[in-house]
N, C-alpha and C positions, 0 to 999 in steps of 0.2 A: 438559412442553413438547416439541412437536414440534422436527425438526432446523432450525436457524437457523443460515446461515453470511451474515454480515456482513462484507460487504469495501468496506474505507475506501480512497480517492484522495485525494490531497491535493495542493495547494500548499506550498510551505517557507513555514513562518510563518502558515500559516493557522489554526492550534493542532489539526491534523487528526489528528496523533497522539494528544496528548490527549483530543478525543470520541471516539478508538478505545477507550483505555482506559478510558474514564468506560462507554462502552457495553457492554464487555463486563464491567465493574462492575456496571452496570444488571439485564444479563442473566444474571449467575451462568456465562460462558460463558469461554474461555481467549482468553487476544491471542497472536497469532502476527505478530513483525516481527522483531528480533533472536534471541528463539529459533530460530528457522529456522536463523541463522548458527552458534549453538553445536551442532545435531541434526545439520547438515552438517559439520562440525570434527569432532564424532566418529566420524561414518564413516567422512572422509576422513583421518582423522590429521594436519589440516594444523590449525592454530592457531586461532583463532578470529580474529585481527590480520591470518592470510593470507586467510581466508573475504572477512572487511571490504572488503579491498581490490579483491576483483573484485566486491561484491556488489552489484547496480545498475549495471553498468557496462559501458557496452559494449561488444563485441569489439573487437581493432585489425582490421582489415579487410584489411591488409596482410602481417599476418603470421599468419592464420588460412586455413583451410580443414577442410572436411566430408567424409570419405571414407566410403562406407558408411554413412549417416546419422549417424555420431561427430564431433564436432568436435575439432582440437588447442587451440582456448579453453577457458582454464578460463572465462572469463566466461561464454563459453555453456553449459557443463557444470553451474558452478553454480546459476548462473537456472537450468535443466535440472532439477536436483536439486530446488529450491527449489518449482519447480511440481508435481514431481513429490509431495513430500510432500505439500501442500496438497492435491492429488487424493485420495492414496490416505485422507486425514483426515477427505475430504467422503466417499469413496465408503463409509468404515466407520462412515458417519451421528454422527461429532460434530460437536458444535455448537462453532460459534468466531468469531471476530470475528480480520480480517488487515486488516494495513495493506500495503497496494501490491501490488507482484507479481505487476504484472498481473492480480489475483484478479478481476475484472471481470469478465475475459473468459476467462481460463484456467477459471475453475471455472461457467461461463455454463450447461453442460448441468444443471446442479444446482437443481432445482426449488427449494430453502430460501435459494438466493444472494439478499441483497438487496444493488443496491449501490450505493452514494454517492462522491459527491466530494466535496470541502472545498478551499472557495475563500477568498479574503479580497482587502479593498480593499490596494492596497500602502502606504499610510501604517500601515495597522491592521498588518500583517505587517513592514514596517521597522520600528517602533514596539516590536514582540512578540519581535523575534529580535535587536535593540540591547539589551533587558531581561535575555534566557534566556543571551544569549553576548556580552554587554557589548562590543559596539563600535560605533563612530557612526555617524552618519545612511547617512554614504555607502560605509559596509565594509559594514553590515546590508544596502543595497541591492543590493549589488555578489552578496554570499554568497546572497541568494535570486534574484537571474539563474542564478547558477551552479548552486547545486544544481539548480532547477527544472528547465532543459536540460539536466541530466544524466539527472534521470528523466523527460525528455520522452524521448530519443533511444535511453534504452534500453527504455522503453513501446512507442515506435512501430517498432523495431526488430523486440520478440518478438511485435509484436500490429498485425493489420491495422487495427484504428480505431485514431483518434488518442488520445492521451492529454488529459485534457481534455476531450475534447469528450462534450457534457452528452448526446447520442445514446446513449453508448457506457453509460450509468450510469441506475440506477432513479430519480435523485436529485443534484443537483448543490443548495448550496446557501453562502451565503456567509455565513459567521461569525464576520465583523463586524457584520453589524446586528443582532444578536439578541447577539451573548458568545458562548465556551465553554459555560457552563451551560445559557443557554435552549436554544443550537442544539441541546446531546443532550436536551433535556426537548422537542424539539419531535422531533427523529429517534428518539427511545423512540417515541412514541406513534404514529411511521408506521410503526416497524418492527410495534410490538404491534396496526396495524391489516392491515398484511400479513400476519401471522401469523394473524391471525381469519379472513380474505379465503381463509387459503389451507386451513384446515380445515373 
C-alpha cells in the first residue's frame, strides 16, 4: 500500500477517537494522539503529567512572547514539537492515522493526507460521555462546551481556518446517524476509494 496519512478532527463525545482507532485497525497503520505526548516527554525530560498539561492548550497571551522566532510558551513550543514530529513522520513516507493537531492543515502539503472531522448530535455525545465518564445530564453537557473550546481556541490559534469548519477537511461527517461501526465501515471504503483515485 501506498503512503496513507489519515487525520481525524473531532468533537468531545462524538466517539471521534474511537473511529481513529478502529481506522488505523482497518489499515494495519499506527495512531498517533497521546504517543506524541510520551515521544515529547522523552526528549524533553519533562513527565508525561507536565507534556498533559500544556498539550492542546493555549498560550497565556500575557505572559508570553516570541524573540527571534522562539517562544517563552511551553504551550507553543509543545504544539511546536508535536507538529513537528508529525512532519518529519509524513515526510519519511509512514503511514498513520492522528487525531487532532491541527494535522489537517499542518500536514496539508502531503499528497496521502486524507482528512475528516467527526461530529455528533449533542444528545448522542451527552448520552456517550455520561456513559464513558459517569456523570449526569447537565456535567456531560457542561464537560463537552469545555473541552470543545478548548480545542477550538487552540485550533484556531495555530491555524488560519477554523476548526470545524467542513472547508477546512476532505470529509466532515456526523456519527450519530450511522454509529461508531457503520461510520468507520463507511470512511474505510472512502479512504480505500481515495486510495485507488490516487494511484
Amino acid at each position: 500500500m501506498s503512503q496513507i496519512i489519515i487525520s481525524v478532527g473531532r468533537e468531545f463525545g462524538s466517539g471521534g477517537r474511537v473511529i481513529a482507532e478502529k481506522l488505523a485497525e482497518r489499515f494495519g497503520v499506527p495512531l498517533y494522539d497521546r504517543h506524541l505526548i510520551t515521544e515529547i516527554a522523552e526528549k524533553t525530560g519533562l513527565t508525561e503529567e507536565q507534556v498533559e498539561k500544556f498539550n492542546e492548550a493555549p498560550k497565556m497571551k500575557i505572559i508570553s512572547r516570541r524573540v527571534n522566532g522562539y517562544s517563552n510558551s511551553i504551550e507553543d513550543n509543545i504544539a511546536e514539537m508535536q507538529f513537528d514530529i508529525l512532519d518529519k513522520k509524513a515526510e519519511s513516507g509512514e503511514s498513520f492515522v492522528v487525531v487532532g493537531r491541527c494535522s489537517e492543515t499542518k500536514l496539508k502539503k502531503y499528497p496521502a493526507l486524507i482528512s475528516l472531522f467527526i461530529l455528533g448530535d449533542m444528545e448522542k455525545k451527552i448520552e456517550r460521555v455520561m456513559k464513558v465518564y459517569e456523570l449526569d445530564e447537565e456535567e456531560a453537557k457542561k464537560f463537552i462546551l469545555k473541552k470543545d473550546k478548548k480545542r477550538k481556541r487552540y485550533h484556531n490559534y495555530h491555524c488560519q481556518g477554523k476548526w470545524g469548519d467542513s472547508r477546512l477537511y476532505d470529509l466532515s461527517v456526523n456519527s450519530s446517524k450511522l454509529g461508531i461501526d457503520r461510520t468507520v465501515d463507511m470512511l474505510e471504503d472512502y479512504i480505500k476509494a481515495r486510495v485507488e483515485a490516487a494511484e
